[in-house]
N, C-alpha and C positions, 0 to 999 in steps of 0.2 A: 352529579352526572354519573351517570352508569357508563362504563369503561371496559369490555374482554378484551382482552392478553391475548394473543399469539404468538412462539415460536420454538422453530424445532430448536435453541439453544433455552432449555428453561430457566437455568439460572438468570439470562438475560429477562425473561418475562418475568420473572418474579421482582429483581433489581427497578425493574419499569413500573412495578405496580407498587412497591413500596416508597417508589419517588414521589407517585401521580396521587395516591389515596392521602387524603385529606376529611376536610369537615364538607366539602363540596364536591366530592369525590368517591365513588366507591367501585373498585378495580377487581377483575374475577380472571384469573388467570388459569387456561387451558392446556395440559398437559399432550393431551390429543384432539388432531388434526379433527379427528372424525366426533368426538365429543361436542365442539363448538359447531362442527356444523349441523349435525343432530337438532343440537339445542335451537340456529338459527330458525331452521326450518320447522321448526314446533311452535316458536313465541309467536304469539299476535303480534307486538312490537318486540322490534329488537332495542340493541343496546344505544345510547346516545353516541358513542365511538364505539368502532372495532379497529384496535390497534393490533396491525401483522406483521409480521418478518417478510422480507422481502425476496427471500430467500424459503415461503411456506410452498409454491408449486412453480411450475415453467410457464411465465405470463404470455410464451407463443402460445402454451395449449390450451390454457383457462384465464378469462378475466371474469374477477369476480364482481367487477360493478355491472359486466352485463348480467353473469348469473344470480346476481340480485332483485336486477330489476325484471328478471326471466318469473320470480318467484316470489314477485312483488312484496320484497320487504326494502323498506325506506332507510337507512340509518347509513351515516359517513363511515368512510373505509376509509386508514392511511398506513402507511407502509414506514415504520418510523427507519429503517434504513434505507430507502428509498435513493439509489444511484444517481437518478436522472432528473436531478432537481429542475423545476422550472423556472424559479427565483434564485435573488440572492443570500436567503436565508432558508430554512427547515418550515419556521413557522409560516411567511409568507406562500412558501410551495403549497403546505398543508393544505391551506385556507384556501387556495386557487384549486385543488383537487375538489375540496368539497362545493365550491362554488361549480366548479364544472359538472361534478358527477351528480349532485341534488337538484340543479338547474330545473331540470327536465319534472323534478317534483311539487315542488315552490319554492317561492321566493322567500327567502331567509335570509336574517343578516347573523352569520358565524360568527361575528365577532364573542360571543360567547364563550367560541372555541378558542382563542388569540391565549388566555392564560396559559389553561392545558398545553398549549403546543409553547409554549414558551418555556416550560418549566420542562417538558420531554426534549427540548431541541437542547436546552442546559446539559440535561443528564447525557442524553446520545453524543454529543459533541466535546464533552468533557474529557482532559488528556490523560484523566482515570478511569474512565470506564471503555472509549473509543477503540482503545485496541483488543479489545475482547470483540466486539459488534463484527457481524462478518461484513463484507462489500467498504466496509468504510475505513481499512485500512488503504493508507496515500501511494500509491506507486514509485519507487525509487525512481529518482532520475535516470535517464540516459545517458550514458558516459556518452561524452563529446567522440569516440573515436568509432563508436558503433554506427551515431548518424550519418557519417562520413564514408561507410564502407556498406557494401551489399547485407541486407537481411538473409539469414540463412540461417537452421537451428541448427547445422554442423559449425559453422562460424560464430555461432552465440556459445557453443560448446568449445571452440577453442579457445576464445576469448575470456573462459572464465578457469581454464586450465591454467593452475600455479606451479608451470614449471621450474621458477628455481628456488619454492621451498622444498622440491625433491631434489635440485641440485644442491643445494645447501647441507641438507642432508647424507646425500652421497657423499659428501667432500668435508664434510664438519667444518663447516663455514665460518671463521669467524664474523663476530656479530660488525666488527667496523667496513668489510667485505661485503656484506648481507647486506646491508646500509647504501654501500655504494649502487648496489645492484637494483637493489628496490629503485632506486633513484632512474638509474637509466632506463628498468623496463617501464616505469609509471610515464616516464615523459618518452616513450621511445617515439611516438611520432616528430618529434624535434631535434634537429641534431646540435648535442651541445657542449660547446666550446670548457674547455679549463672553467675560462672565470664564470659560467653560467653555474658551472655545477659547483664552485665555490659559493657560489650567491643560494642556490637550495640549500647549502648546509647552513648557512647563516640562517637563512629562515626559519631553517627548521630548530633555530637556539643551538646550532653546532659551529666548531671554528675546523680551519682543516687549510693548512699550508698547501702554496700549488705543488711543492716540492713533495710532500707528503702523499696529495691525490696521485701525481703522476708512480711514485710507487703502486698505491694500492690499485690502480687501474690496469699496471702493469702484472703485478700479484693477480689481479683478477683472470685475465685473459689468457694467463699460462695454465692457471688450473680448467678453466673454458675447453683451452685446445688439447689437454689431457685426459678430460671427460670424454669416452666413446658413447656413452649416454645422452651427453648434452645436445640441445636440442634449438639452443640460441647461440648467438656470439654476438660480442662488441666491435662494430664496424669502427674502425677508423679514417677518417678523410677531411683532408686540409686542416687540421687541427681540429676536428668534432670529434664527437664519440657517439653512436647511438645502438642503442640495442636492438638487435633485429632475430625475430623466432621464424626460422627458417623451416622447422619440421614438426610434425604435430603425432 
């Protein structure tokens, strides 16, 4: 099977053709955009695959399965990073592309192609190579406190402001203080009792007397209310404690 390479990462193209070449295989990889397409539109037949980055043009302004068939050349197009799977696997999606987009040509049974795309869905998906591929790195979760509150990119910018490692800093923090803090600002939406915040230090393989917290809580709040910088404080009420950033 004759195989081109495309993409504006070439190390990725080349990683792809050293996977896929084989005894049944022979891969030709594309350094420029305008070289392969040269080449397309010169062959009588083209290649058995053309493997693309998905990320080669802006698929609002050009598709290339219709500019294919604009300039009637026959051969499968797949996009080996492909976002917008329509299966639950790579190689199934593949396969449903070429059944859709050759349809209109004849009737072929692809399964030919089922290896191929097995052996490329390995590689693309693999936890060694994945995070180099562009589009297919996994989106962080949403912290539960974002969902909860209005969308706004001044709010997603407050939200990732780490005010009290500048306070920490200002005030040379000790680290069992800095500990406490982290604590209240990470849970500041809940307001929490002594033994709740005994029970985080347990978790976290810490021990810590209530007599001992009620010091360093106390320790905390003085240097708080002496910072004219600070920009938080530890609310107290009916026995809770919760962190609250009053100023940005």
């Amino acid at each position: 099977m004759k195989i081109f390479i495309y993409s504006p990462q070439r190390e990725i193209s080349q990683i792809i053709s050293d996977h896929l070449t084989g005894k049944t295989n022979h891969c030709i990889v594309f350094e420029k955009l305008d070289d392969l397409s040269s080449l397309i539109r010169s062959m009588d037949k083209g290649p058995d695959l053309l493997v693309l980055d998905y990320l080669t043009y802006n698929h609002e302004l050009f598709n290339v399965y219709a500019y294919l068939k604009k300039i009637n050349k026959r051969f499968p197009v797949i996009f080996y990073n492909d976002p917008c799977l329509t299966r639950s696997t790579r190689t199934a999606h593949w396969l449903t592309i070429l059944e859709l987009t050759q349809a209109s040509y004849e009737k072929k049974d692809f399964s030919m192609y089922e290896p191929v795309f097995q052996n490329l869905e390995e590689l693309i998906t693999s936890k060694e190579l994945s995070p180099y591929i562009s589009v297919l790195q996994p989106p962080k979760p949403v912290p539960y406190s974002m969902i909860k509150d209005k969308y706004t990119l001044q709010y997603l910018k407050d939200r990732s402001d780490d005010c009290i490692s500048t306070f920490r800093e200002r005030n040379n923090l000790p680290n069992n203080l800095f500990y406490l803090l982290s604590l209240l600002q990470k849970h500041k939406d809940t307001p929490l009792k002594l033994s709740g915040l005994i029970e985080l230090y347990h978790l976290d393989g810490k021990k810590i007397s209530e007599k001992s917290l009620k010091v360093l809580l106390s320790k905390l709040k003085s240097l708080i209310r002496a910072d004219k910088e600070c920009s938080f404080l530890i609310h107290q009420d009916n026995g809770t404690f919760r962190f609250i950033r009053y100023k940005y």
